[in-house]
N, C-alpha and C positions, 0 to 999 in steps of 0.2 A: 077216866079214859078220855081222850082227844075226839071230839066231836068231831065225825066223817064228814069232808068235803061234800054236800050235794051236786050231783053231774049231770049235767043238762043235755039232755038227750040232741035236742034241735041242733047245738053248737057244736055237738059230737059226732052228728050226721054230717054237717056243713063243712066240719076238717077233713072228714071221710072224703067226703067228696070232692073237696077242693086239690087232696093227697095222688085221688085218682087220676085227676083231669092233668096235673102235673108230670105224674106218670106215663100218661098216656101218648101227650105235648111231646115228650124226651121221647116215648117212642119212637112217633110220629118223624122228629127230624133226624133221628138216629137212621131208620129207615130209610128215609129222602138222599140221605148222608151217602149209606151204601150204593144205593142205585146209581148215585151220579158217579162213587168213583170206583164202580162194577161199570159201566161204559166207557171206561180207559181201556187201552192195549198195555197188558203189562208186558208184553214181548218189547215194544217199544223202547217202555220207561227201563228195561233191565239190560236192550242193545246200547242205550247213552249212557247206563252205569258204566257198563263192561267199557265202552270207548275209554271214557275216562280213567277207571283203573288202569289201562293200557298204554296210556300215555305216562302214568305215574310207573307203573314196572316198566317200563323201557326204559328210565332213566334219565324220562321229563319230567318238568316239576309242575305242577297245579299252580295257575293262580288264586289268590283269595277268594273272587268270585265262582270258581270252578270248584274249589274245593268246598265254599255253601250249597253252591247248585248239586254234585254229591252226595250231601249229604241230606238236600232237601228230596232228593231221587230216591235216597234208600228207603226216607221216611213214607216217603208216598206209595212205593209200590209192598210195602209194608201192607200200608193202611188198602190199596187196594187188593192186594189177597187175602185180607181179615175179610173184604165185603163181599168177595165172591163165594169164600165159602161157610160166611152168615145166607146168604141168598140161596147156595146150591144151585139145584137145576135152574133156576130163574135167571142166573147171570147169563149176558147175551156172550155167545162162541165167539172167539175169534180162529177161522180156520185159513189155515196160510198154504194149502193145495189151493193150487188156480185152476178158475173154474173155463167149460170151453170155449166160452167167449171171452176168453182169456182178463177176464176180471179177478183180481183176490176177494178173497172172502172178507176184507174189511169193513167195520161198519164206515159209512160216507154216504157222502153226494152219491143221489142215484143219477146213472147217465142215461140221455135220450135215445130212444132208439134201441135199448137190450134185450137182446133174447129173453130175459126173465121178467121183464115188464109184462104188463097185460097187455094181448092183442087190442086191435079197436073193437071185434064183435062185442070181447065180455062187457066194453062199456058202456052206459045206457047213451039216448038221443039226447035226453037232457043236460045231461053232462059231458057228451060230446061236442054241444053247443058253444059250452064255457071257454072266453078266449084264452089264451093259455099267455105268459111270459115269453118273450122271447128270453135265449141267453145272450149276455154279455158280450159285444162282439169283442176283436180282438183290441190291444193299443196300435194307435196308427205310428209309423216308426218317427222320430223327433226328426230327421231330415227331409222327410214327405211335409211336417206340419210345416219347418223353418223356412221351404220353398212354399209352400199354400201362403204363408202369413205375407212374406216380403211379397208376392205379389199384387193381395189383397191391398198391401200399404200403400206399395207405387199405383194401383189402380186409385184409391183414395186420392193421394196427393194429385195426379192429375184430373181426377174432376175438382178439386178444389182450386185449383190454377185455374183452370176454363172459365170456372164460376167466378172466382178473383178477377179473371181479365176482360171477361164481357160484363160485369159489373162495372167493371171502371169504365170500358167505351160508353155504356149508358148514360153515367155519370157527365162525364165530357161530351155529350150529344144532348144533353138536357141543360146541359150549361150554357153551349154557345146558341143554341135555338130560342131558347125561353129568355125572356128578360125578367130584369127585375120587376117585381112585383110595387105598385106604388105604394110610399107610405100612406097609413092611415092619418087622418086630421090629427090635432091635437086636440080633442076637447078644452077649451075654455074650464080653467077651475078656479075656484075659490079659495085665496088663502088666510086662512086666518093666522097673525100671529099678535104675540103678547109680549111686550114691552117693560120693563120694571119702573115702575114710580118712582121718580125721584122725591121727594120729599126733605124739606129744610127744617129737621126736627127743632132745630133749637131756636127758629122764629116761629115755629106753631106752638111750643112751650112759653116764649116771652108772649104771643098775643093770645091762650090760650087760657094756663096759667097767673093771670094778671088778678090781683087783689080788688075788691070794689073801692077800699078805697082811693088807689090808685087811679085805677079805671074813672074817677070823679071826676079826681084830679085832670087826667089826661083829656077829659067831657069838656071841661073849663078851662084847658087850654085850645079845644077848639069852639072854644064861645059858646057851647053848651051848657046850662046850667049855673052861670056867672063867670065871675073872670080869677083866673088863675094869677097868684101872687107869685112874684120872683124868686122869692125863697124859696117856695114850694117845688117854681120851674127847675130852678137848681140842685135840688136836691132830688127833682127825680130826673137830672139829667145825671147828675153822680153814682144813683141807683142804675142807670140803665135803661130806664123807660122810655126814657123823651126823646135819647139818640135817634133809635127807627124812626120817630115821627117826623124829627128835622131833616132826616135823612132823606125821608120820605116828600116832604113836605118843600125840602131843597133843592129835587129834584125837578120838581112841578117847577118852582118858581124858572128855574134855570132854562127847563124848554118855554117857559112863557117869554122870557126875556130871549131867547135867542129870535122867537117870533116876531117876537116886536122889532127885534133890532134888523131882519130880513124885509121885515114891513117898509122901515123907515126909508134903509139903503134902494126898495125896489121907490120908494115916492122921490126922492134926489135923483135918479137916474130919470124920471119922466120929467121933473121941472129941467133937467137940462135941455 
């Protein structure tokens, strides 16, 4: 034989319980359900059926939305005579004899001041204290506001002119009374600026760059370190070396000789 399931009490309780609370849940808005639509007028919901039927048996026709709304009308006053007589005596009366303060028996808005209101004795001190709302006054009518408003504007616009034109006289009366105000000094400043270097790369490379033997050479054509042979001079005038020096060396001689010869021309001018 097939060995019997063991059934666990606790987890058997816990579905019990969980089965009930579900049940109870669905009563719970089932209930809420009725009441709220047990507070409709179904006299109401069954006078806007009946219009519409009426317009269809005359021999007018529904439109689309008419004929949803219809149909949403039969559904509902359906569902609100199932709640009233789920509810019985608990559904609230609708009684449509007028009563002698000539109010219906509708449920609504209670109004201020009814006979069937409580007087002020039954009220307590405490709560006669309590300040109350006023109601809503009425709408002001749009041609009362359209004159409030244009006047409000043209009063606006002329103080803003008054203000615009005794501003400007101010202006113009500050202007020609007051002088100008003296400049201030200029402080003394300091400028620093920067300059670029020119630099002659390719004679700081020839006198930079320069070989020691060269460099001997060059020692001994200025009577440094003995005397420099012609050969040599020639060939480092061919290399490039000696050029700057004669150049250099050429130019000297040239303002010496120009001295001289300023010297000479200024002694002949005195012997004459």
């Amino acid at each position: 034989m097939p060995k019997e399931r063991s059934v666990n009490p606790v987890q058997a309780q816990r579905k019990a319980d969980k089965a009930k609370a579900i049940k109870k849940g669905k009563a719970e808005v089932q209930e809420r359900r009725n009441e709220r639509l047990a507070r409709k007028n179904p006299e109401r919901i069954q006078k806007q059926i009946d219009d519409l039927k009426a317009i269809s048996e005359g021999g007018g026709k529904l439109s689309r939305n008419e004929e949803q709304l219809l149909e949403g009308l039969e559904k509902e006053i359906k569902s609100i005579k199932k709640a009233r007589e789920f509810l019985g005596d608990k559904a609230p009366s609708f009684d449509r004899v007028p009563h002698r303060d000539g109010s219906s028996g509708v449920l609504g808005k209670r109004r201020r001041g009814s006979n069937g209101s409580t007087t002020d004795d039954d009220v307590p001190d405490d709560v006669r204290r309590i300040p109350m709302p006023r109601d809503t006054p009425p709408p002001i009518p749009k041609g009362v506001l359209d004159q409030w408003y244009s006047k409000r504007r043209a009063r606006r616009n002329q103080e803003m002119d008054q203000k615009r034109d005794s501003q400007a006289r101010t202006n113009d009366t500050s202007t020609t009374t007051k002088e100008a105000p003296p400049l201030p000094p200029i402080a003394p400043q300091t400028v620093y600026e920067a300059k670029p270097v020119l630099r002659d790369l390719r004679q700081e490379a020839v006198s930079a760059f320069i070989p020691a033997a060269v460099q001997r050479k060059l020692n001994k054509g200025r009577g440094q370190g003995g005397l420099l042979e012609p050969e040599e001079a020639d060939r480092l005038e061919r290399e490039g070396y000696l050029k700057t020096a004669n150049v250099a060396t050429g130019g000297a001689i040239s303002t010496q000789e120009k001295t001289l010869m300023a010297t000479v021309e200024d002694d002949a001018e005195d012997d004459e």
